[in-house]
C-alpha positions as CSV (number, residue, x, y, z in Angstrom):
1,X,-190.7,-112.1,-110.5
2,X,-189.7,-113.2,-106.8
3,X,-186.2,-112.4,-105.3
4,X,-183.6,-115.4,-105.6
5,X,-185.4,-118.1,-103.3
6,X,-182.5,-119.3,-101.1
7,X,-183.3,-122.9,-101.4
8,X,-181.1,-125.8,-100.5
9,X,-182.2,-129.3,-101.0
10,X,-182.1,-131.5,-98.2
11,X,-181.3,-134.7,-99.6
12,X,-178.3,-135.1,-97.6
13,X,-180.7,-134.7,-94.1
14,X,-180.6,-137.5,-91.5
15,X,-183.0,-138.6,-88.8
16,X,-180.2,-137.3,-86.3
17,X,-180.1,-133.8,-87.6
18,X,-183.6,-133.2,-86.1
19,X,-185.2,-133.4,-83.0
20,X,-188.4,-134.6,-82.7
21,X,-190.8,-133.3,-79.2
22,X,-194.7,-134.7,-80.0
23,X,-194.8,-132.9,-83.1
24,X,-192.2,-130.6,-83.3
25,X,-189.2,-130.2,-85.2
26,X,-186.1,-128.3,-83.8
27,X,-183.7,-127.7,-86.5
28,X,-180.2,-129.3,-85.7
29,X,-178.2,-126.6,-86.4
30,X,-179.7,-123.6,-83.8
31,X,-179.5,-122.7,-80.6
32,X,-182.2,-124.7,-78.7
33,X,-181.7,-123.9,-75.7
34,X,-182.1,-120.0,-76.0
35,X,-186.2,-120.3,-77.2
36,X,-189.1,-122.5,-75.6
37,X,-190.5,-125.9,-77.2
38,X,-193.7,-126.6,-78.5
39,X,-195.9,-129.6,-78.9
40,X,-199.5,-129.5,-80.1
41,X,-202.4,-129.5,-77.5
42,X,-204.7,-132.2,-78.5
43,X,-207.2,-131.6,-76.4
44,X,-207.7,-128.0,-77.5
45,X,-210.4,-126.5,-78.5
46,X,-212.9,-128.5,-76.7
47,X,-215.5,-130.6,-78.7
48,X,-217.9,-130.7,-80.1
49,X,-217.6,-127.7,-81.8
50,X,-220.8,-125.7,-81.5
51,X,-223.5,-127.3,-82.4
52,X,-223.5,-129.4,-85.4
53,X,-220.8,-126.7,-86.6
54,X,-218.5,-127.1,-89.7
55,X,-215.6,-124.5,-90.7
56,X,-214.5,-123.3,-93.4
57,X,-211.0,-121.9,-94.3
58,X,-209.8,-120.2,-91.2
59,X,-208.9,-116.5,-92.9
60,X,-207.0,-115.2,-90.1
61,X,-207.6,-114.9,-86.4
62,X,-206.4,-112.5,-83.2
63,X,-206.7,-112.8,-79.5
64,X,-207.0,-110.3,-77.3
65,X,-205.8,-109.2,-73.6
66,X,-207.9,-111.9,-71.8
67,X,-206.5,-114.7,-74.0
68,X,-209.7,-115.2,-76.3
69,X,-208.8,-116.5,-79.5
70,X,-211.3,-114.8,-82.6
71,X,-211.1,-116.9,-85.6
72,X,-212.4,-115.4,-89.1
73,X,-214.5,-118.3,-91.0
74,X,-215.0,-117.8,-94.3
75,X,-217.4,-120.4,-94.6
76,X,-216.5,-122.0,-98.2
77,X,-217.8,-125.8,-96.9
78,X,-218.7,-128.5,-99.8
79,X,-222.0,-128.5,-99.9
80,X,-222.8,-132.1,-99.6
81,X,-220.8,-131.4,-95.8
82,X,-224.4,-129.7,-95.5
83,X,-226.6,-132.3,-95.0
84,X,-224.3,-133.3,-91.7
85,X,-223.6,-130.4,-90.6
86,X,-224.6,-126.6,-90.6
87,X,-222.2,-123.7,-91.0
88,X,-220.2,-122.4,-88.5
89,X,-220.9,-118.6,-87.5
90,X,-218.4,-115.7,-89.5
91,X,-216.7,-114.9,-86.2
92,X,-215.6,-117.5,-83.3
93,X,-214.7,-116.4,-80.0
94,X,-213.3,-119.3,-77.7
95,X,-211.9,-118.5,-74.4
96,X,-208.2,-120.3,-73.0
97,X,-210.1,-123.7,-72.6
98,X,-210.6,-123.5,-75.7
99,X,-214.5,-123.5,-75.1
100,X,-216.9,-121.4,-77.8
101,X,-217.8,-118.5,-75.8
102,X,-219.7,-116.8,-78.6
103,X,-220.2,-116.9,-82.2
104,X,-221.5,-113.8,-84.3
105,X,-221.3,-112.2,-88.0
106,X,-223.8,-111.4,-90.7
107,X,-221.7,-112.7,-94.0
108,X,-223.0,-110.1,-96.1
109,X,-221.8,-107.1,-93.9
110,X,-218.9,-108.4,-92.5
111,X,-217.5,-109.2,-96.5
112,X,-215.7,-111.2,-98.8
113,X,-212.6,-113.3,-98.2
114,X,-211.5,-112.5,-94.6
115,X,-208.5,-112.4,-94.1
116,X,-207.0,-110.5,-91.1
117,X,-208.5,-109.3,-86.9
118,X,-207.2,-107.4,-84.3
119,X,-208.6,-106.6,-80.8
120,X,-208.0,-103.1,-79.3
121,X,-207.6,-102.5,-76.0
122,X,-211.5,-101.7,-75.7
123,X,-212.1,-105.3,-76.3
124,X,-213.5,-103.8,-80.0
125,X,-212.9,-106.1,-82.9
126,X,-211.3,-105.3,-86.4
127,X,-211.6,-107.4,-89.4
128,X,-210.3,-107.2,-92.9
129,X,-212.2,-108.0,-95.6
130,X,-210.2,-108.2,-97.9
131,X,-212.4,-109.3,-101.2
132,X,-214.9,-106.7,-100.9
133,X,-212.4,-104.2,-99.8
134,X,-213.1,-103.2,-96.5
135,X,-211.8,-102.7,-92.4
136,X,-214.4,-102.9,-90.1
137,X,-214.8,-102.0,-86.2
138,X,-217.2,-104.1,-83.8
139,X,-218.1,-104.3,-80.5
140,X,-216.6,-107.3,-78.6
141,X,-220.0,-109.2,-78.7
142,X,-220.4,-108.5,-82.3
143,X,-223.9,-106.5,-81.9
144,X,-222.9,-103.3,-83.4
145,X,-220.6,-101.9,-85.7
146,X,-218.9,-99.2,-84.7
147,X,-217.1,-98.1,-87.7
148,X,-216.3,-99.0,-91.0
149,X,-213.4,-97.7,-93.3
150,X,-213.9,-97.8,-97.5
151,X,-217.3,-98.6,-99.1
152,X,-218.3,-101.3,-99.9
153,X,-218.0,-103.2,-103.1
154,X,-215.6,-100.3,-103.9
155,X,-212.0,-100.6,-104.8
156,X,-209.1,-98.0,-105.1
157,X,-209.2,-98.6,-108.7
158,X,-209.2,-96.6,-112.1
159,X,-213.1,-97.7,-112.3
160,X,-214.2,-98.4,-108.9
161,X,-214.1,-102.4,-109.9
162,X,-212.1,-105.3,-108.9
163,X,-211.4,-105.4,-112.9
164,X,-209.7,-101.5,-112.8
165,X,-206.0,-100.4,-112.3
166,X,-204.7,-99.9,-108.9
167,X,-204.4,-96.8,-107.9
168,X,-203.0,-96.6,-104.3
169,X,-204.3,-93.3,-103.8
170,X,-204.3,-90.9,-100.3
171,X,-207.8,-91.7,-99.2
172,X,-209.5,-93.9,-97.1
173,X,-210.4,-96.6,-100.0
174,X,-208.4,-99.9,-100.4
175,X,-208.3,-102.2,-102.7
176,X,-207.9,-106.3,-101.6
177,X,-206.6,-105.2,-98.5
178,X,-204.7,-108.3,-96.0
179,X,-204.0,-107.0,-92.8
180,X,-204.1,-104.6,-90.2
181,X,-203.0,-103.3,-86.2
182,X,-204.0,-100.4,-84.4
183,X,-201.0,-98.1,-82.5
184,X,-202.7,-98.4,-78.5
185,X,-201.5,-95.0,-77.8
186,X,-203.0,-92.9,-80.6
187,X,-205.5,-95.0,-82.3
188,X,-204.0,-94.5,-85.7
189,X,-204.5,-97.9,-87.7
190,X,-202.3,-99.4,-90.1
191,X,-203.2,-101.4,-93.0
192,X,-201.7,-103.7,-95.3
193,X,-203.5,-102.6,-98.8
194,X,-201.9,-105.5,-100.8
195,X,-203.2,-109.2,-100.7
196,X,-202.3,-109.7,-104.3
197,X,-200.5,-108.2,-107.4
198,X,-204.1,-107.4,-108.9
199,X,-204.7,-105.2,-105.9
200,X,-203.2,-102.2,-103.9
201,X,-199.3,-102.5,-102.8
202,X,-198.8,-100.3,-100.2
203,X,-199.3,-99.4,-95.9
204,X,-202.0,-97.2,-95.6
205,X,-202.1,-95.2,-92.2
206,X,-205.5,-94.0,-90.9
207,X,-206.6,-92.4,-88.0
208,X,-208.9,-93.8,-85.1
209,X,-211.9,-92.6,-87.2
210,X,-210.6,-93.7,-90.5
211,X,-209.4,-90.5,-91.9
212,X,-206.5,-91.1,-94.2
213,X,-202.9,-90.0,-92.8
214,X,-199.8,-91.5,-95.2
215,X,-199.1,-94.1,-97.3
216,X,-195.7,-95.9,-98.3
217,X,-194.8,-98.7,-100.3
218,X,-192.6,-101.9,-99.6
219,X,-188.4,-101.1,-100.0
220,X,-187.1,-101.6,-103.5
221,X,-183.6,-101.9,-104.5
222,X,-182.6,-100.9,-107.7
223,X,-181.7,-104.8,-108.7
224,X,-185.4,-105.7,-107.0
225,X,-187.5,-103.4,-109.1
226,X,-189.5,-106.5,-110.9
227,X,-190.1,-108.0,-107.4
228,X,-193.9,-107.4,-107.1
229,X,-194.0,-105.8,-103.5
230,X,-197.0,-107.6,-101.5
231,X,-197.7,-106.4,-98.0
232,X,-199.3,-109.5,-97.0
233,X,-199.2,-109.1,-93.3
234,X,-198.5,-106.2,-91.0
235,X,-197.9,-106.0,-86.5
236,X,-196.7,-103.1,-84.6
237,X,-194.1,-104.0,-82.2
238,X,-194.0,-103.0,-78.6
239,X,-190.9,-100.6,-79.4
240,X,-193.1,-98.3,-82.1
241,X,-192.0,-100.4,-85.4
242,X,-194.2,-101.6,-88.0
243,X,-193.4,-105.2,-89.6
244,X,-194.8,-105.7,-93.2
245,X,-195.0,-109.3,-94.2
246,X,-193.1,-108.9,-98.0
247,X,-194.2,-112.4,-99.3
248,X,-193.1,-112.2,-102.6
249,X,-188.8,-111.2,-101.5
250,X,-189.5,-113.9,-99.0
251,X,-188.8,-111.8,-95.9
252,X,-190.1,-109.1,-93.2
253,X,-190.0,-105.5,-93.8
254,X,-189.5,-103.5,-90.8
255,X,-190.5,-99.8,-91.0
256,X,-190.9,-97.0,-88.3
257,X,-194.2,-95.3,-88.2
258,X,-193.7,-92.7,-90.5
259,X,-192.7,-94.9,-93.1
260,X,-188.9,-94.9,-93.2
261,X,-187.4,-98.1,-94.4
262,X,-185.2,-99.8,-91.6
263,X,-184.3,-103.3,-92.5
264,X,-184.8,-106.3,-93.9
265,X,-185.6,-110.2,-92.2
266,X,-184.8,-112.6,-94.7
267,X,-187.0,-115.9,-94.0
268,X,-185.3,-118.8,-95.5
269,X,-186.1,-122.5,-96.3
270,X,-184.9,-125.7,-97.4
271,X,-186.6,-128.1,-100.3
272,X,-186.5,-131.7,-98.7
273,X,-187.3,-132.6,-102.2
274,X,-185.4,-131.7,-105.3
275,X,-187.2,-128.3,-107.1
276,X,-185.7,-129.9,-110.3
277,X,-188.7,-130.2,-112.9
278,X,-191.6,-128.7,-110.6
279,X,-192.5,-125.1,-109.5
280,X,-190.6,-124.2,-106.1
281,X,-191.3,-121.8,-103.5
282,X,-194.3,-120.0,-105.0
283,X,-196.5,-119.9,-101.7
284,X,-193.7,-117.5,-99.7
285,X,-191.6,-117.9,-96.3
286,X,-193.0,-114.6,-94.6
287,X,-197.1,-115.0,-94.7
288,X,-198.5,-113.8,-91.2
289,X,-196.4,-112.8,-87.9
290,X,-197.0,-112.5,-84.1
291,X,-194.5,-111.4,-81.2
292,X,-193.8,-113.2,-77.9
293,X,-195.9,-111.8,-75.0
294,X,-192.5,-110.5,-73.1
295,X,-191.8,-106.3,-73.2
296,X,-189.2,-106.7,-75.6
297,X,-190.9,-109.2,-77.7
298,X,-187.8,-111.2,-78.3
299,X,-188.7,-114.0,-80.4
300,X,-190.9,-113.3,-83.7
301,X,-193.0,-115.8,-84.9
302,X,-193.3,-116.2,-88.4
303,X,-195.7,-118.6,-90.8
304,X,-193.7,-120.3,-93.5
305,X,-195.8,-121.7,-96.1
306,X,-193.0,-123.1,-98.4
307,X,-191.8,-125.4,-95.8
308,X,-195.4,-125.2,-94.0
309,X,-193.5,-124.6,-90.4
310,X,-193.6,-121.4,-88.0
311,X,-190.0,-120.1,-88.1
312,X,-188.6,-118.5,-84.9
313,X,-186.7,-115.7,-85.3
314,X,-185.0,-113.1,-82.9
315,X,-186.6,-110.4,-83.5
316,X,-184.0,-108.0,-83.4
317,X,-181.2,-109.6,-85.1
318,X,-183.6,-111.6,-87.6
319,X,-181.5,-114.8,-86.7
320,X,-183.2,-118.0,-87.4
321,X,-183.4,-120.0,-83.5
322,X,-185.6,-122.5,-84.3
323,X,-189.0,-124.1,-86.4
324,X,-191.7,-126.1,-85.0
325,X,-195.0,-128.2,-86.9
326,X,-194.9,-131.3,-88.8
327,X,-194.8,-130.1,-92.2
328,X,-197.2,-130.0,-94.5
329,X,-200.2,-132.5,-93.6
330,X,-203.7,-133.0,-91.9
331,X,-202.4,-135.2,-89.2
332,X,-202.0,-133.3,-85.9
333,X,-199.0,-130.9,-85.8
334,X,-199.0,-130.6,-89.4
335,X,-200.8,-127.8,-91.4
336,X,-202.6,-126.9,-94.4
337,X,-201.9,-123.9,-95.9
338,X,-202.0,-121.9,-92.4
339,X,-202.5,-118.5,-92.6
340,X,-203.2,-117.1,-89.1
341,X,-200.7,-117.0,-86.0
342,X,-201.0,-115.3,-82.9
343,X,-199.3,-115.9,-79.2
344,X,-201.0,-115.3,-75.7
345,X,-199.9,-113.9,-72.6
346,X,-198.0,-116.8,-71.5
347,X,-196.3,-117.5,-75.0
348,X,-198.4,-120.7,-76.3
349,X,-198.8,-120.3,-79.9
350,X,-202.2,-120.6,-81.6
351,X,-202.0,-121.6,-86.1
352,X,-205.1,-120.7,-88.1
353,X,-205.2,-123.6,-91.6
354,X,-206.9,-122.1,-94.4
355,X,-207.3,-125.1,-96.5
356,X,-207.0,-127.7,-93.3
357,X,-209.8,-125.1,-91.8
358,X,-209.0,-125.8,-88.4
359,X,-207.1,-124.1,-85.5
360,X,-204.0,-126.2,-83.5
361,X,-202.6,-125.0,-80.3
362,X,-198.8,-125.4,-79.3
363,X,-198.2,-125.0,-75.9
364,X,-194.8,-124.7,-74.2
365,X,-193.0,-127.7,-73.0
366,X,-190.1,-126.0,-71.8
367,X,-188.6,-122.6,-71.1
């Protein structure tokens, strides 16, 4: 069961209401002037891409201090792509050109399903695995793993199996994990053990060698009980809080490190067609996150896979300023199915399509 979905049909809508910028829509109703505008890059990344390369759904992706963008490929091509094409590397590094600067990853040890990176300060690279179960540290070139947390093929389970009963126990083991960050000042890392409801649902805290620390769930009210509680994505903030994507309530959980519950970020959206007679909101508003580059990380950026838009919030008041994309769609500024986000140093914002397997730049167009 999913909390009440806050929809409201916008039949009513007009051309007028919105504001169109080369891609971009600016709801109507907020305050434009108090965030930045984006339009899609077309010339980024730069083509061809590798050589002969084709993608697969885009899992997540991260960028690091130096502006490098890492995307996670899963590599699930159609095979008949094959005789055109080879696949593209596990692991893509491009640099702020947009330019492939490497391209590394041994399918069968990085995992199943990725689904979530982060780059330390060390330049060392973290991936979720999420399928077979897994968080894995790597050098920034790829050529060694440094560490790696859970067995694999093993899940938190009753049996061990994908098929057993969740256990969400205090150890080092997850089960479908979807996300992860790593605290720069003590190492500790912080996992999102919760992809699906046939998994884990819980924030596992580890430290920087993968011992386990604490564990909490997602907030529950009395009334919410039923609402399965899926940590689907999880960033540290600048100011020591920990936000927890909670895709099924439709909304951001934020937390402080220890695990104490501090408030909710409802994410809603409007139907621009009628739910009447179809399924409606199922995908979830809240899906992956990233933070403006400034100290106080002012605006929070989140993916909205019901209206297929990234949401703009304030990140301290949870107020809606503004949404940007075309909507759902393979044409350029429209997604499909995204399901990475992160920003760079100078606030452009980079979206990761699972099913449209591709990566689009927005860049800034005003302040």
């Amino acid at each position: 069961m999913r909390v009440s979905k806050r929809v409201v049909l916008a039949a009513t809508m007009t051309l007028p209401a919105l504001a169109f910028v080369a891609g971009v829509v600016m709801p109507g109703q907020v305050h434009a002037q108090s965030v930045p505008r984006y339009e899609v890059d077309p010339l980024w990344p730069q083509l061809p891409f590798g050589d002969h390369w084709i993608t697969g759904g885009l899992g997540g992706m991260c960028i690091d201090g130096r502006d490098h963008v890492y995307l996670l490929n899963r590599q699930n091509v159609v095979p008949d792509d094959l005789d055109g094409a080879r696949p593209a590397p596990p692991v893509i590094e491009l640099d702020p050109t947009g330019a492939v600067v490497r391209a590394w990853g041994d399918p069968d040890a990085l995992g199943d399903r990725l689904h979530d990176c982060h780059v330390d300060r060390d330049q060392n690279v973290w991936i979720v695995a999420s399928g077979t179960g897994i968080v894995q540290k790597y050098s920034g070139d790829g050529t060694q793993r440094l560490l790696q947390i859970g067995e694999t093929g093993m899940y938190d389970s009753s049996d061990g199996t994908r098929e057993g009963r969740p256990l969400n126990s205090d150890r080092a083991q997850f089960f479908l994990p979807a996300s992860l960050d790593v605290d720069a000042a003590t190492g500790d890392i912080y996992v999102a053990d919760g992809e699906t409801a046939r998994g884990n649902q819980r924030i596992a805290v580890l430290d920087r060698n993968g011992r386990f620390l604490r564990q909490w769930s997602l907030h529950r009210t009395d009334d919410e009980r039923t609402v399965t509680p899926l940590p689907h994505c999880l960033r540290l903030s600048n100011d020591g809080l920990v936000y927890v994507c909670d895709r099924q309530a439709d909304r951001v959980q934020v937390f402080d490190q220890m695990g104490t519950f501090v408030r909710n970020i409802d994410v809603p959206f409007t139907a621009v067609t009628s739910p009447a007679g179809r399924r409606s909101g199922t995908r979830g508003t809240a899906v992956v996150l990233a933070f403006s580059p400034d100290a106080d990380q002012r605006l929070m950026f989140v993916l909205n896979q019901n209206s297929v838009m990234v949401d703009v919030l304030d990140r301290r008041s949870g107020e809606l300023l503004s949404s940007f994309g075309g909507g759902p769609g393979r044409y350029r500024g429209q997604f499909t199915l995204p399901h990475g986000i992160a920003v760079d140093s100078i606030g452009n914002v980079y979206v990761a399509e699972q099913e449209g397997r591709r990566i689009q730049k927005f860049r800034i167009v005003t302040p």
